[in-house]
C-alpha positions in Angstrom: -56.2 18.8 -195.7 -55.4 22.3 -195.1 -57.9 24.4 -193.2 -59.9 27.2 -195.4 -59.1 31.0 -194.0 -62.6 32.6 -192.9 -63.4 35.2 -195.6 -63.4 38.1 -192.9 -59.7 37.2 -192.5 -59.0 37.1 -196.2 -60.3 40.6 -196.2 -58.4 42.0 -193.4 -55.0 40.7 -194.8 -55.8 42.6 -197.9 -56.3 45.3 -196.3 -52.9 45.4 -194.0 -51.2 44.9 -197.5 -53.0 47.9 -199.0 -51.8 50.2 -196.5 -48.2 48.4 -196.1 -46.9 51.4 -198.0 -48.5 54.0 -197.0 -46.4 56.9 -196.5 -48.4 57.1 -192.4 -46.8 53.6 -192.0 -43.4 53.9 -192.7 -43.2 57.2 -190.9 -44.6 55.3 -187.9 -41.7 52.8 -188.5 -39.4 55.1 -188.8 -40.7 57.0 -185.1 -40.2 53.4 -183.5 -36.7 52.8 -184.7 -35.6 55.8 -184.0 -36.9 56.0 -180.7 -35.2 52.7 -179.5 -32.5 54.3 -181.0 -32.6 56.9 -178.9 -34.0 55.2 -175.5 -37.0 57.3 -176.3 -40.1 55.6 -175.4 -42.2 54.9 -178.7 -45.2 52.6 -178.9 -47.4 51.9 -182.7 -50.5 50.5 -182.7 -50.1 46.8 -184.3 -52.5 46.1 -186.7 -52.5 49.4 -189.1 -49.2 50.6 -187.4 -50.3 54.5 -188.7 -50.6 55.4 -184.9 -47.9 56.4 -182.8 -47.4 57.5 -179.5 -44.3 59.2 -177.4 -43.7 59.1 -173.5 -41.9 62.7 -172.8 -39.5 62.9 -170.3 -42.3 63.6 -167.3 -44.3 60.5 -168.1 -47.0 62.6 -170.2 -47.8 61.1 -173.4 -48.0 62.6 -176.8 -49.4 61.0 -180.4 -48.9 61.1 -184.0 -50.7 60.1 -187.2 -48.0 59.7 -189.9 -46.6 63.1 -190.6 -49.7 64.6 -188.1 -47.3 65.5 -184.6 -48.0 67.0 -181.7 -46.4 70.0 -182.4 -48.6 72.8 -183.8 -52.2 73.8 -182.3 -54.7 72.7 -183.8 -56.3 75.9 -184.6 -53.5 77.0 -186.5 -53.4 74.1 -188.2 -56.9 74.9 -189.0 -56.1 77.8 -190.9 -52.3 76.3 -192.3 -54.8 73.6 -194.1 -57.5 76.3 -195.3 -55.1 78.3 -198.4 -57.5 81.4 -198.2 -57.2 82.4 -194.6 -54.0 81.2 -194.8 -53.4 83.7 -196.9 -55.2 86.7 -195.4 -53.6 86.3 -192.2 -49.8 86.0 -193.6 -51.0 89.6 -196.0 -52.2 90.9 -192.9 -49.0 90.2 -191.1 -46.8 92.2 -193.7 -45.8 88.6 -196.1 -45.7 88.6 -200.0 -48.3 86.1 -200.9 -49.7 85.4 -204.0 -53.0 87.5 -204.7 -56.2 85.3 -205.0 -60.2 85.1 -204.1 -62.0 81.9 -203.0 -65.1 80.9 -204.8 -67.9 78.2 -204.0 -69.2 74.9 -205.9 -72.3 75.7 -207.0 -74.5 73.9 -204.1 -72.6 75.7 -201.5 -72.7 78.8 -203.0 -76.4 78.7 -202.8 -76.3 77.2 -198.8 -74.3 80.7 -198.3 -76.5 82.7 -200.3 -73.5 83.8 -202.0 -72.9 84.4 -205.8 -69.4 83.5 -205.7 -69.5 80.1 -207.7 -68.3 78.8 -211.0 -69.4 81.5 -213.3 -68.7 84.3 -211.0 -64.8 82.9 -210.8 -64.3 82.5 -214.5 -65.6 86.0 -214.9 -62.8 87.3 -212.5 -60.6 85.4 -214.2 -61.3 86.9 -217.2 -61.8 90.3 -216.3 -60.2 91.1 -213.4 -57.0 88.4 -213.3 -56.7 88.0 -217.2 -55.2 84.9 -218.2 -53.9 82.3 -217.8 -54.8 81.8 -214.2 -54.3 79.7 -211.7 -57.4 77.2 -210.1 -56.2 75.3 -206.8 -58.7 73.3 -204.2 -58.8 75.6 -200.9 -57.5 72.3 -198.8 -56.3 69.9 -200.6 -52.4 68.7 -200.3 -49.5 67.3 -202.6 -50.5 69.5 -205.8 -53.7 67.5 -206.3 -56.0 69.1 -209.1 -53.6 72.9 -209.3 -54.6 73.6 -212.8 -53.5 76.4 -215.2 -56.7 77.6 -217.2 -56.2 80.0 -220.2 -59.1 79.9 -221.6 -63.2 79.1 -220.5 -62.9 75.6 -221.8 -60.0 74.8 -219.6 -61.2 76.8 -216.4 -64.6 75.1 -216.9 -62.7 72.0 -217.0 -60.7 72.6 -213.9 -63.6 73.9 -211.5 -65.5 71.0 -212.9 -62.9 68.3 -211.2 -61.7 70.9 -208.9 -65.9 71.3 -206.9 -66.1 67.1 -206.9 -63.5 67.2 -204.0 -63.6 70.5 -202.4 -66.3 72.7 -202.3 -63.8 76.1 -201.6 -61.3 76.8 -204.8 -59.4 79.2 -205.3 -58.3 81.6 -208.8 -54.8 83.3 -208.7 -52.7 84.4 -210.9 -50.5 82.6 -212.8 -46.5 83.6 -211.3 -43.5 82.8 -212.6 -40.3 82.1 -210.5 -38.2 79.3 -208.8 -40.2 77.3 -206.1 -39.2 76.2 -203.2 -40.1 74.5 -200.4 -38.4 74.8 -196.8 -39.3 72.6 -193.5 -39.2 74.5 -190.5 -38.8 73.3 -187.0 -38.7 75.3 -183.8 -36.7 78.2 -185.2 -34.9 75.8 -187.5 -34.6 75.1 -191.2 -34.4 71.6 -191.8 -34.3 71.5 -195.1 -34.3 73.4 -198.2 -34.8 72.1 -201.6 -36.0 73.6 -204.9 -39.2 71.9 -207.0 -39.1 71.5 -210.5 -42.5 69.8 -212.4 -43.0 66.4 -213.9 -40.7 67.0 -217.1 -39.4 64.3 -219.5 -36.5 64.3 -222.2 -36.6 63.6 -226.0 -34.5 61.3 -227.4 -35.9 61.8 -231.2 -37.6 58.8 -231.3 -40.3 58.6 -228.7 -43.4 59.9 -228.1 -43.7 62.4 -225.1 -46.6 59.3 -223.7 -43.6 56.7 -224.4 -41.3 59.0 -222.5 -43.9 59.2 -219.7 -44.4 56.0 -219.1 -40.7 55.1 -219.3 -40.4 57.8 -216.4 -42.9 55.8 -214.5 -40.3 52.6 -214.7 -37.5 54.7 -214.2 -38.9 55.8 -210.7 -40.1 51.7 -209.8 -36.8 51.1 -210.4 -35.3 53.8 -208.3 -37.3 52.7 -205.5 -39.3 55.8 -206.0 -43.2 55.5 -205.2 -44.2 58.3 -206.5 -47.3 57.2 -209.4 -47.5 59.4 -212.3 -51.3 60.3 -213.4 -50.6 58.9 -216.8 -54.2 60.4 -218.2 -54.3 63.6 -216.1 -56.2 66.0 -218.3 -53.8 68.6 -217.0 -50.6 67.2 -219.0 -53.3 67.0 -222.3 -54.0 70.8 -221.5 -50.4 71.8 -221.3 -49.1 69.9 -224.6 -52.4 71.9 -226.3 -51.2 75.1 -224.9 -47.9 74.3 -226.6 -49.3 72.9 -229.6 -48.1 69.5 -228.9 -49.9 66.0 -228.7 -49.2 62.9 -226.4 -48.1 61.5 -229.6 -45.3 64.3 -230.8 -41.9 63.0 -230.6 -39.2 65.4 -228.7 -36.1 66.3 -230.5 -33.1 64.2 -228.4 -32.0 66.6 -225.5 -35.4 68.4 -225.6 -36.9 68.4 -222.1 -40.9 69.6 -222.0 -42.6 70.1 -218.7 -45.8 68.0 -218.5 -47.4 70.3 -215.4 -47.1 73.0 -214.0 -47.1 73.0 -210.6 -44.1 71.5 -208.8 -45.0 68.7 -206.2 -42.7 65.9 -205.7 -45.9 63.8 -205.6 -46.8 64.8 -209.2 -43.8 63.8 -210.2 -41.1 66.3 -210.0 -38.1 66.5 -208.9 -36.1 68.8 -206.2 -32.5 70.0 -206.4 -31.8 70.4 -202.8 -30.7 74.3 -201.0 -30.7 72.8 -197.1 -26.9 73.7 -197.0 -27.0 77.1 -199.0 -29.8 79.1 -198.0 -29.1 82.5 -197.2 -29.4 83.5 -193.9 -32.2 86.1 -194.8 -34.4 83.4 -196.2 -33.8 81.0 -193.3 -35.1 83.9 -190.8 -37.8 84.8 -193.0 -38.7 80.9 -193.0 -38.7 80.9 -189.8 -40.9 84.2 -189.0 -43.7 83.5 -191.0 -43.6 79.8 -189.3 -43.6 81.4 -185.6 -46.1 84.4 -187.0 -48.3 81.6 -188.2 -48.6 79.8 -184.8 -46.7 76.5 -186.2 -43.7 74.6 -184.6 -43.7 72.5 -187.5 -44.2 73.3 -191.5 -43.5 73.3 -194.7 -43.2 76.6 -196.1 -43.2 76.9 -200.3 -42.5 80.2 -201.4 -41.9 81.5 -205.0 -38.8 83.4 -205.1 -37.6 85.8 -207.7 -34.4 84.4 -208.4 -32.6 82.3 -205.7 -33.1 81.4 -202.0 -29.3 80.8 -202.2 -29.0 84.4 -202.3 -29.7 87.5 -200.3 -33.2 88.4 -200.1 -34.1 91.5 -202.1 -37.2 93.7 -202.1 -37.0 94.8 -206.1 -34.4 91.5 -207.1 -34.5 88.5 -205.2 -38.3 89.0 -203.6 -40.8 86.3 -202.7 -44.4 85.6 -202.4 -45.9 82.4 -200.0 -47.6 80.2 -201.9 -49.1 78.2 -199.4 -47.8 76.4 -195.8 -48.5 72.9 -194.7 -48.3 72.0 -191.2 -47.7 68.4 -191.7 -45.1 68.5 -194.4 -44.1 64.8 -196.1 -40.4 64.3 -197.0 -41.2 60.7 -198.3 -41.0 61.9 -202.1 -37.8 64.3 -200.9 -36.0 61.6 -198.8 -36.1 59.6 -202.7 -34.3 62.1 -204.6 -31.0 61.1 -203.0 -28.2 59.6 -200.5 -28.0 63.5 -199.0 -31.6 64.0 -198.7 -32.1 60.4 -197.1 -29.7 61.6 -194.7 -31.7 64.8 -194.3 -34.7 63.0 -193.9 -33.2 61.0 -191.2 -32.3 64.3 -189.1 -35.8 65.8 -189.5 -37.6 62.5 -187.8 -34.9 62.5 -184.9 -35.6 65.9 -184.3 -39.2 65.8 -184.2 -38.9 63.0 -182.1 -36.7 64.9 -179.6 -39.0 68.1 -179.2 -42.1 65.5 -179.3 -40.3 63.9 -176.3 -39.3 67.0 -174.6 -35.5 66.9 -174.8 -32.9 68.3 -176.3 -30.1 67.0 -178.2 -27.8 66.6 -175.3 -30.6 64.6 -173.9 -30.4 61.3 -176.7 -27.4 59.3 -177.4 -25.3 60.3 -180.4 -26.1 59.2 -183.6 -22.8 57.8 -184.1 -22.9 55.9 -180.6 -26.2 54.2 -181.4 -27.7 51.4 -183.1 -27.2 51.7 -186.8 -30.4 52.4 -188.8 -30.2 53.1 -192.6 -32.5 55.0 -194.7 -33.2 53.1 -198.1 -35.4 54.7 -200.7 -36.1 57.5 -198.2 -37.5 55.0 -195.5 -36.0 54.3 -192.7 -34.9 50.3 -192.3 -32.7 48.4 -190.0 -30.1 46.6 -191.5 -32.0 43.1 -191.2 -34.4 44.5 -193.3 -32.3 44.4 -196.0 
C-alpha cells in the first residue's frame, strides 16, 4: 500500500514546479555553475533556488536576486526603476530623452491633492502632445502595458489598464526611430542588439490570429519562453489603426507589426550590434550609465538612424528611452548561438566584479570545466 503525500507537501511541490522556470532561477543556476567554474565561491538557497550569494576575495559576502546584483546603490536604482525622475535627472545632465509628464490614477491624484489624473492627461495629450501618444506605467519592466493611444477611446482604454497596476503613468510622444538596447558594465558594453516588435508574416492564406498563434509554436519549439498575449487589446488597437481585423489574411511575404513597442518579452525580436557599435555610442553608453550612479544597466535609446554609426547631433542623434538597472538577457540569450555566447560572458563578468577580481584573477574559459548555454540558459553537459 503506498503511503498518501500530506496535502501541505502536494502544495509545496507545485509550487517548486511553478517557479522551475523562472527567469530568477536559471540565472541563480547559471551564478553557481559558473562560479565552480571559476573557483569562485557561490552558494543558492535550496528550496526556491532565486537566491544567491558570492564570497569576494576578502571573505565579505555579497547577494543576488535573479538579475538583482550587488552592483548599483540602491538609491539609484530607486530612480533607474521610477521613468519620470529617471528622466529629469538624465535632461538635467545634458542627455536626449524623450519629452513626457507623469500623471496620477485617480485615487492618488486626490491623496496628493493634485489634478493631474486621467482627464487631465488625455487633455495634454490632446492639446499639448497631439496624437498619437504614447501611455507607459512609471515602473513597470519588459514593455508591460506601453500603449499607443490616438484617439480618447484608446487613451481611455490604456490609462484604464495602465492605473490597475501602477498608480504613476506617464504620456509621451509617439517617436519614430531604430531601438536599441545596450548592457553596460563597469565602463563596458556588453552587448548591443537592436529591438524590433512582435511582427508576423503572410503567407496568403492565414489569418493574422492563425499566424499569431503559429508564432507562439514556432517559439515552444525554439526553446523560446517568451508567451505571446494572444488577446492583448493592444494588437486589436493597432490592426484598427490600420484598418485590419484578427481575421484579415496577409498577402504571402507581407509582414505587419502587431505592437509597437519593442520588448523581447512581448515578442520581438533583436538583431544583435554587440560587435559593431561605434565607439561614440559605446562611450555615450557608458556616460549616462556612470552619470546615472549605475555599475550595471540596460540602456534603450532610440536612435536616428544607426548605433553602428557615428553619432550625429542633426543625423544620427538619440533620445533615452528609459534605463533598467537589472537588465534580463534571458529573451536575448534565445535569439541565437552568438548571443548565447554573449549571454554567457555577461554572467562571468558580473560574477567577477561581484567577487572582486579581475579577469586575470579566474581560470580561462577555455581551461575550465565545460558549461554550455542551451536556449539562452546555462546547462552542464549532463543536463542534456
Amino acid at each position: 500500500m503506498s503511503e498518501s503525500i500530506p496535502i501541505a507537501n502536494v502544495e509545496l511541490e507545485r509550487r517548486r514546479l511553478r517557479l522551475e522556470n523562472l527567469p530568477a532561477r536559471h540565472i541563480a543556476k547559471m551564478m553557481k555553475m559558473l562560479g565552480d567554474e571559476m573557483r569562485i565561491q557561490v552558494e543558492i538557497e535550496p528550496v526556491w533556488q532565486h537566491f544567491g550569494c558570492v564570497t569576494r576575495t576578502d571573505g565579505t559576502k555579497t547577494y543576488f536576486r535573479g538579475a538583482h546584483f550587488d552592483l548599483n546603490g540602491m538609491g539609484s536604482m530607486e530612480v533607474a526603476v521610477d521613468k519620470g525622475f529617471a528622466s529629469h535627472f538624465l535632461q538635467q545632465a545634458g542627455f536626449n530623452v524623450i519629452p513626457g509628464k507623469t500623471f496620477y490614477a485617480p485615487q492618488f491624484a486626490e491623496s496628493l491633492l493634485s489634478g493631474d489624473s486621467v482627464d487631465a492627461a488625455y487633455q495634454h495629450a490632446k492639446n499639448n502632445v497631439g496624437f498619437p501618444v504614447v501611455l507607459k506605467p512609471n515602473t513597470a519592466s519588459q514593455g508591460r502595458l506601453v500603449c499607443v493611444a490616438n484617439d480618447r477611446r484608446t487613451f481611455m482604454q490604456a490609462a484604464r489598464a495602465i492605473t490597475k497596476i501602477d498608480k504613476v503613468f506617464l504620456v509621451q510622444p509617439l517617436v519614430e526611430g531604430h531601438d536599441y538596447r545596450i548592457v553596460v558594465l563597469d565602463g563596458e558594453v556588453l552587448s548591443a542588439y537592436e529591438r524590433l516588435p512582435l511582427t508576423v508574416t503572410g503567407d496568403g492564406m492565414s489569418t493574422i490570429d492563425q499566424l499569431l498563434c503559429a508564432k507562439q509554436e514556432d517559439f515552444e519549439l525554439r526553446g523560446r519562453d517568451t508567451k505571446i498575449q494572444t488577446n492583448d487589446f493592444r494588437i486589436s488597437n493597432r490592426l484598427r489603426r490600420y484598418k485590419m481585423t484578427r481575421a484579415t489574411v496577409l498577402p504571402m511575404g507581407s509582414a505587419f507589426a502587431l505592437l509597437d513597442n519593442k520588448n523581447l518579452s512581448s515578442g520581438g525580436e533583436a538583431v544583435d550590434a554587440t560587435a559593431d557599435i561605434h565607439p561614440s555610442y559605446a562611450t555615450l553608453a557608458a556616460k549616462i550609465v556612470k552619470t546615472m550612479g549605475l555599475r550595471y544597466c540596460g540602456l534603450d535609446l532610440m536612435v536616428q538612424d544607426d548605433i553602428r554609426k557615428p553619432l550625429h547631433a542633426e543625423k544620427n542623434s538619440y533620445q533615452v528611452i528609459e534605463i533598467n538597472s537589472a537588465p534580463g538577457v534571458d529573451h536575448y540569450g534565445e535569439s541565437g548561438d552568438k548571443q548565447n555566447r554573449i549571454v554567457a560572458e555577461i554572467y562571468r563578468k558580473i560574477l567577477i566584479a561581484l567577487a572582486g577580481r579581475t579577469s586575470g584573477d579566474v581560470l580561462p574559459v577555455q581551461q575550465t570545466i565545460p558549461v554550455e548555454l542551451k536556449h539562452g540558459r546555462l546547462y552542464a553537459p549532463e543536463d542534456f
